[in-house]
C-alpha positions as CSV (number, residue, x, y, z in Angstrom):
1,X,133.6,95.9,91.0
2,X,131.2,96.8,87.9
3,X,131.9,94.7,84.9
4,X,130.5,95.9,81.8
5,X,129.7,93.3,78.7
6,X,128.0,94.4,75.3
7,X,127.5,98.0,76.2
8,X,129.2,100.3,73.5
9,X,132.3,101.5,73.7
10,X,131.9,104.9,74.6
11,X,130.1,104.1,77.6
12,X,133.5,102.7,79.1
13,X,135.2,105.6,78.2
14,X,133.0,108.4,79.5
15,X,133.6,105.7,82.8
16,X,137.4,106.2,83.1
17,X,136.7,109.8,82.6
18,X,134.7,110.3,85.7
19,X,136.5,107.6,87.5
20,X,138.3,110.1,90.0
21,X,135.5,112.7,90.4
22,X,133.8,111.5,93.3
23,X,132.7,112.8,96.7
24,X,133.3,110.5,100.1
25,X,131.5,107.6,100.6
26,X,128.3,107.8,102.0
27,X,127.2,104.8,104.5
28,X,123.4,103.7,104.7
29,X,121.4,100.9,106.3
30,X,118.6,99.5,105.0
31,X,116.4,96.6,105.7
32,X,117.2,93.5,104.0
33,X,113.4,91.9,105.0
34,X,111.4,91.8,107.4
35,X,111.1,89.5,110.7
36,X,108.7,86.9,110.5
37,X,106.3,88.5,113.5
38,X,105.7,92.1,113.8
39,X,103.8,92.8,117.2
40,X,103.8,96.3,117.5
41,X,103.8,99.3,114.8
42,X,103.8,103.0,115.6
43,X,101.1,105.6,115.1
44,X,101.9,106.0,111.4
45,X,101.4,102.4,110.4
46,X,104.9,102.2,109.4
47,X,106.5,98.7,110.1
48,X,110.2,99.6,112.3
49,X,113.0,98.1,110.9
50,X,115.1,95.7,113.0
51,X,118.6,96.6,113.7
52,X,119.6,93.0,113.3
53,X,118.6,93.1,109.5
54,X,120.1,95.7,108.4
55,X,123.1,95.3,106.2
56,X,125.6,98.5,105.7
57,X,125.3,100.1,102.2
58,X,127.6,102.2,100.9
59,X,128.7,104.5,97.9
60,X,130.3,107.3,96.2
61,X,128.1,110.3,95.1
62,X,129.4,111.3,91.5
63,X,130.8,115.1,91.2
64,X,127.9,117.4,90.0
65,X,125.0,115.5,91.9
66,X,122.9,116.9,95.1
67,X,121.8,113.9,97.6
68,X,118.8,114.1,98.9
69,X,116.9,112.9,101.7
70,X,115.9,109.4,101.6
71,X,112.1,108.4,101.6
72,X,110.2,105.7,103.1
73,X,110.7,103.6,99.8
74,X,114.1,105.0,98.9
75,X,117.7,104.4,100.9
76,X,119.2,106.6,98.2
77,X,118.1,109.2,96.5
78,X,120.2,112.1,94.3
79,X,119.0,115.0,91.8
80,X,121.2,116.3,88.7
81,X,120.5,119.6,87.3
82,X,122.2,121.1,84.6
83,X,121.1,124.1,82.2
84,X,117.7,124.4,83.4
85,X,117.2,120.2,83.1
86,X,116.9,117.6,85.7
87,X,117.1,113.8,86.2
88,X,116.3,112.2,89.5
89,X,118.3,109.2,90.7
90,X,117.0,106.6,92.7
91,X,118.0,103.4,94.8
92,X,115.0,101.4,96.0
93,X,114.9,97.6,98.0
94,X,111.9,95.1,97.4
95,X,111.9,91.9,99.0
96,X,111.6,88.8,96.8
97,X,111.7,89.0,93.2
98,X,109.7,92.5,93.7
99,X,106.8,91.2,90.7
100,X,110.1,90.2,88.0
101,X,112.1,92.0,85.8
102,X,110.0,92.2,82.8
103,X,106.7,93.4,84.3
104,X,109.0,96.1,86.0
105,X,111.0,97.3,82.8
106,X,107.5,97.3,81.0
107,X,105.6,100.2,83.7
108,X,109.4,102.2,83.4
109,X,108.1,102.3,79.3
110,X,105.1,102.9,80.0
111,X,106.2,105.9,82.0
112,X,107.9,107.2,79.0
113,X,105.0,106.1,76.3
114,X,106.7,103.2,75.1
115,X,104.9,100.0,73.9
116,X,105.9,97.1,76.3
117,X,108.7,94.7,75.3
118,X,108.5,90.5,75.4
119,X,110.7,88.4,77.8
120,X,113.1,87.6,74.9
121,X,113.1,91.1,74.2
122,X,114.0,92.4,77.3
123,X,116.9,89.5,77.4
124,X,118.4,90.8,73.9
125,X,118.0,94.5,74.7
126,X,119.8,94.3,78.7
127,X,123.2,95.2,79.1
128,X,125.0,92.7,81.8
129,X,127.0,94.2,84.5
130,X,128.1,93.7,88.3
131,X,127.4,95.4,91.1
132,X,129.4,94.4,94.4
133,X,130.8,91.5,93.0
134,X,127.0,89.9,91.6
135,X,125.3,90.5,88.5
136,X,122.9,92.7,87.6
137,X,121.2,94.0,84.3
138,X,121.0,97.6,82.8
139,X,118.0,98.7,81.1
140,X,117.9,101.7,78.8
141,X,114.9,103.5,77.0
142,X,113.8,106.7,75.3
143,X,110.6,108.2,75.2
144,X,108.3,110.8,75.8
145,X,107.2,112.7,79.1
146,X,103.6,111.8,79.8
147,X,102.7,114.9,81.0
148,X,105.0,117.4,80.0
149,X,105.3,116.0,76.3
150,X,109.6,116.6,76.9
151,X,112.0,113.8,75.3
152,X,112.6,111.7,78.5
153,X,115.0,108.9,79.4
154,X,115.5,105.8,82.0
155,X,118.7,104.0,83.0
156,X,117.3,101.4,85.3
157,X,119.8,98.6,86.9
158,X,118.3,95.4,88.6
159,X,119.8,93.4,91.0
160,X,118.9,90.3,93.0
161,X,120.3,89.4,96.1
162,X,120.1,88.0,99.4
163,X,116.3,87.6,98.9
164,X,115.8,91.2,97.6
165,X,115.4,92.9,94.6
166,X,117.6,96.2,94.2
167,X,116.2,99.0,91.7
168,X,118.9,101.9,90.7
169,X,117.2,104.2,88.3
170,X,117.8,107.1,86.7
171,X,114.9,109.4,85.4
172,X,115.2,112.5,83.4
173,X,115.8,114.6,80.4
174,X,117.4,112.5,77.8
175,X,120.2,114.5,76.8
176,X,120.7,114.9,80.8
177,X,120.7,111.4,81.1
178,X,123.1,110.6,77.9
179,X,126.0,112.4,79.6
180,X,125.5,111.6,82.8
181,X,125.3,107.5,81.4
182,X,129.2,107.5,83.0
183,X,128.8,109.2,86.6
184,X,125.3,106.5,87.0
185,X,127.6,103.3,85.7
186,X,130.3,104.7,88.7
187,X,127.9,105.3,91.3
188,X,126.4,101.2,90.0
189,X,130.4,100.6,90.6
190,X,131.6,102.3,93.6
191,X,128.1,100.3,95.8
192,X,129.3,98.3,98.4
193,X,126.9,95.3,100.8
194,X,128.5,94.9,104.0
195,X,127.4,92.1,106.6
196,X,124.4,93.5,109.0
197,X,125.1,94.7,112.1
198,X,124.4,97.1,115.1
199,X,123.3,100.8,114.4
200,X,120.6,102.6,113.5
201,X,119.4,104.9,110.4
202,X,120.7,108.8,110.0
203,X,119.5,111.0,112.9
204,X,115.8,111.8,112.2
205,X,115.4,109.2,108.8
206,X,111.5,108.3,108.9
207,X,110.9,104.8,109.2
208,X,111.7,102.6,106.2
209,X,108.6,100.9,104.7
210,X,109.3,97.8,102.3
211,X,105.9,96.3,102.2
212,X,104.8,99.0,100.3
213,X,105.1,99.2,96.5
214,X,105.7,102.4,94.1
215,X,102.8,103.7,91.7
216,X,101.8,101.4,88.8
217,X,103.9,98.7,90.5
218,X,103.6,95.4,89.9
219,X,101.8,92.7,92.6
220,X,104.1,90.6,94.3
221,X,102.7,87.6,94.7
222,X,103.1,86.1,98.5
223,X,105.0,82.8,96.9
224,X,107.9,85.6,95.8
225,X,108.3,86.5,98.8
226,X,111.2,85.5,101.7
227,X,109.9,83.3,104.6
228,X,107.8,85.3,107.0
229,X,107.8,88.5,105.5
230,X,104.3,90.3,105.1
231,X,102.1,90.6,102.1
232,X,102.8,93.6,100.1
233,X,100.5,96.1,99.0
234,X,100.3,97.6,95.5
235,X,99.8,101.2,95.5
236,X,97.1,103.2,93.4
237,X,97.8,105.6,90.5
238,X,96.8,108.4,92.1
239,X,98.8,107.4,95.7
240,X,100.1,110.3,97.9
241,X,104.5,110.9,98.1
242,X,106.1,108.9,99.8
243,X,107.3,111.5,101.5
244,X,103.5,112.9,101.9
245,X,101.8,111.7,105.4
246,X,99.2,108.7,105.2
247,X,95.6,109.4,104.9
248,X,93.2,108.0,107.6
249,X,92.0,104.4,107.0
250,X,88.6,104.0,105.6
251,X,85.6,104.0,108.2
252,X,87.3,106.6,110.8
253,X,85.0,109.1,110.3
254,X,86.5,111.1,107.3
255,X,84.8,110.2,104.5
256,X,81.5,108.1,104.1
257,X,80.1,106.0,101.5
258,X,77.8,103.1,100.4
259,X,79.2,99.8,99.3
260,X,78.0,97.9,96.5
261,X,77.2,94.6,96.9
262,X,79.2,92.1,96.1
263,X,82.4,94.2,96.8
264,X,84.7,93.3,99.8
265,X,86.9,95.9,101.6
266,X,90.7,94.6,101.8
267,X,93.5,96.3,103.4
268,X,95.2,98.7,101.0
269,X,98.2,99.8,102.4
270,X,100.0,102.8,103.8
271,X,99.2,104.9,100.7
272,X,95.4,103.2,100.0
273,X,92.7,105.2,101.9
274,X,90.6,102.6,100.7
275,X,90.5,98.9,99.0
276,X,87.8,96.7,97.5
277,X,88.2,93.3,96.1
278,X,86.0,92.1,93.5
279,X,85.6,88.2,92.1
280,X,83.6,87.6,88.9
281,X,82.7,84.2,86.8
282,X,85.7,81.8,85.8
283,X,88.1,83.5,88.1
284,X,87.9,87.2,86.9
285,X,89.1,90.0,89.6
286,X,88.9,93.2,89.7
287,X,89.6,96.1,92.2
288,X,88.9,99.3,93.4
289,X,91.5,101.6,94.8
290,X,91.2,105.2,97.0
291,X,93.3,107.2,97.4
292,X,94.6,111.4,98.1
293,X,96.9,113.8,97.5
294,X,97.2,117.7,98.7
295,X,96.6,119.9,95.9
296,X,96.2,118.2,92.7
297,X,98.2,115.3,93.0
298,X,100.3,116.0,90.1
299,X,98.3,116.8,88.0
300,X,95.0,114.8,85.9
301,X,96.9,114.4,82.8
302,X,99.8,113.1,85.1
303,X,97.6,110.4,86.5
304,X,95.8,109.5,84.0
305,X,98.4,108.8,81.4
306,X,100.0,106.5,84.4
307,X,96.7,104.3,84.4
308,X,97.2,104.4,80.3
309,X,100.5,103.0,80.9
310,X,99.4,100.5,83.5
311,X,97.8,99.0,80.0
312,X,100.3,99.1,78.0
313,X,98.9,102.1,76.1
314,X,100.6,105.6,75.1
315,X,99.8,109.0,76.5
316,X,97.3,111.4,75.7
317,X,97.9,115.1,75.2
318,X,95.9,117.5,77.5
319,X,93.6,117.7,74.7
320,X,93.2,114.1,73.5
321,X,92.2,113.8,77.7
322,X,89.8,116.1,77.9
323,X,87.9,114.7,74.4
324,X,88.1,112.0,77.0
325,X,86.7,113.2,80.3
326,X,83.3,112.7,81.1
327,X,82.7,115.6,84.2
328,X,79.6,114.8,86.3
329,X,78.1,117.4,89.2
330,X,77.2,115.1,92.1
331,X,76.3,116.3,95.9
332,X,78.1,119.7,94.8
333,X,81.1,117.6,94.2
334,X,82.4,118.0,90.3
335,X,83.9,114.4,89.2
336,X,85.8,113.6,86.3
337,X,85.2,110.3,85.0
338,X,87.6,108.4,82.2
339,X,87.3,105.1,80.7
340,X,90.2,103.2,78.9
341,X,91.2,99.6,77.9
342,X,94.6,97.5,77.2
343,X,95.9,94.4,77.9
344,X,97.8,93.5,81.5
345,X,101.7,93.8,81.9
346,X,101.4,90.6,83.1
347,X,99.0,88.1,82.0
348,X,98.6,89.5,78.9
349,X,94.8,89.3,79.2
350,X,91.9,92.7,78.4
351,X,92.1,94.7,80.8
352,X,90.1,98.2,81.9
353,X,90.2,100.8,84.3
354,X,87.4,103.6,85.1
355,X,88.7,106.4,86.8
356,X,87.6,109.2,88.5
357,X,89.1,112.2,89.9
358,X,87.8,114.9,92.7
359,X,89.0,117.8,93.9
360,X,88.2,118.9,97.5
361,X,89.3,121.2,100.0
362,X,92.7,121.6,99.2
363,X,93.6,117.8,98.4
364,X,92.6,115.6,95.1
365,X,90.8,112.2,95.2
366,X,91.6,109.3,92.9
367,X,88.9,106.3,92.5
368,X,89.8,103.9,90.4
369,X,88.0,100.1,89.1
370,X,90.8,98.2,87.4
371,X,90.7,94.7,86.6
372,X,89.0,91.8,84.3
373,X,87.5,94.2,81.0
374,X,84.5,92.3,81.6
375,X,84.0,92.3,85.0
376,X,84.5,96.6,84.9
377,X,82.0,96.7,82.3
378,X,79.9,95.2,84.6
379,X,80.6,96.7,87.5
380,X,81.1,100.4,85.4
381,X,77.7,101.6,87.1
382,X,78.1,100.7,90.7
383,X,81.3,102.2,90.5
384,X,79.9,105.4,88.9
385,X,77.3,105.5,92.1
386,X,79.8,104.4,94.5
387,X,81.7,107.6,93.9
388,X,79.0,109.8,93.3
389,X,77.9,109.2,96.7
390,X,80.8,109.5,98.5
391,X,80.2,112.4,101.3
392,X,83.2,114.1,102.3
């Protein structure tokens, strides 16, 4: 049962409304964390999910919505389309406390150009509900599209339980949104946990990935995590679908390059073609990520206004980004380099990122040095020759 307390009162009465519009349930597995040893993987680098974890999920799709296939990060995932306008809906698992609440709401206002929020904040401005009988919170905000410049909204509901931490979110034009504020709060109401048990996922379903995190999200820290389960991985800005196929790990032949000293290659995870750690004085890190995407990724102004949020900063315009840009012709390779500072969602600290962007046969590659604002600075140049001499 959903319980509502403090939303306003016309959110409970657009509920009842919608209350007997629903489709039959639907019934999905999905892992609930991995096993403490993993000894084998498939070809993809997926990690297999384990029958014996996998509690039954289930739920009634509201009237109007279109399921749709569920990636490798979601279990659920619906679209809503109405007059030319469309929200996407989606139900995602994280094991542990998946980074914490606030850091999480924070990169969903970033995504609509919105300033980030404090702790007590966020506590004033959540709506408490339940879902399946434990609580959760519902988080709303209003903003802008940061590429398309459209009025945009986010309903996202968080839930901890069982050593996970359960993201429902709704994304999408905000009038769209508004009315559909009832049919999200049923679909919150009509989820159901059930107790694992034999089976396996929907004929076909590619392998389910938890220990790899959306775009922009926050670290989880190995501490947050349940006993056993592996490290995660954050994913670049500029990371390929989820639904798209991994790139080739660094070093098998694809692409070559010349590392700088003082930079140390790290795993990066199914999306990362590439990861490099680096340490400065008094404790300050920083990072570099690689990664690609067929055709353009989704656009510069896409991507780049993600890293801006990643800061805590607001979105450029097309034009405001290309007052920005710095393009560079390098080994008959054209680059695009962009600086830009903020603060951490985090710590809190200065913080800087140096991108750069390349387009090559048929797919787009994203370089980017985020980390310590001092420690870029300093590294700015090695970076800028590191990617120049990339041969693809």
């Amino acid at each position: 049962m959903l319980r509502l307390y403090g939303l306003i009162p016309v959110i409970v009465v657009g509920v009842t409304a919608v209350a007997g519009a629903q489709s039959d349930i639907k019934v999905y597995r999905v892992p609930k964390e991995q096993p403490p040893a993993q000894t084998t993987k498939p070809a993809t680098g997926l990690v297999p999910v384990s029958e014996s974890v996998l509690p039954r999920l289930t739920w009634k799709t509201p009237a109007g919505w279109t399921e749709q296939p569920a990636g490798q990060m979601r279990v659920a995932s619906f679209k809503v389309q109405a007059d030319g306008k469309v929200a996407d809906v989606s139900v995602i698992p994280l094991p542990g406390a998946a980074g914490g609440d606030l850091p999480n709401v924070n990169r969903w206002r970033g995504q609509v150009g919105l300033e980030p929020v404090t702790n007590d904040e966020l506590t004033k401005s959540a709506g408490k509900l339940e879902i399946a009988g434990m609580p959760a919170l519902l988080h709303e905000m209003t903003g802008t599209n940061t590429s398309s410049g459209d009025a945009t909204r986010i309903l996202g509901a968080i839930q901890h339980r069982d050593g996970m931490a359960w993201f429902f979110k709704m994304t999408g034009d905000d009038e769209l949104v508004g009315k559909n504020l009832p049919a999200f709060l049923e679909l919150l109401k009509s989820v159901k946990f059930e107790a694992p048990g034999p089976g396996q996922l929907p004929a076909n379903h590619p392998p389910i990935e938890p220990t790899q995190l959306p775009a922009g999200h926050p670290e989880i820290a190995p501490a947050q995590l349940p006993p056993g389960h592996p490290e995660i991985a954050p994913a670049s800005a500029g990371s390929a679908p989820a639904a798209a196929a991994a790139p080739e790990a660094a070093g098998e032949g694809k692409l070559r390059w010349t590392v700088p000293t003082g930079w140390k290659e790290i795993p990066g995870g199914q999306f990362l073609y590439a990861k490099f750690a680096i340490k400065g004085e008094a404790g300050a890190q920083a990072a570099v990520n690689v990664s690609t995407s067929a055709g353009d990724g989704g656009g510069l102004v896409a991507n780049v206004n993600r890293w801006r949020g990643q800061l805590g900063q607001s979105a450029w315009s097309e034009a405001e980004l290309q007052q920005q840009i710095k393009p560079v012709d390098a080994g008959g390779n054209k680059i695009m380099f962009v600086e830009m500072s903020g603060a951490d969602a985090r710590s809190g600290q200065p913080t800087a990122v140096v991108g750069a962007v390349v387009t090559k046969g048929g797919a787009t590659w994203f370089y980017k040095l985020m980390g310590d604002a001092k420690l870029v600075a300093a590294q700015e140049e090695a970076f800028n020759q590191f990617v120049k001499g990339v041969k693809y």
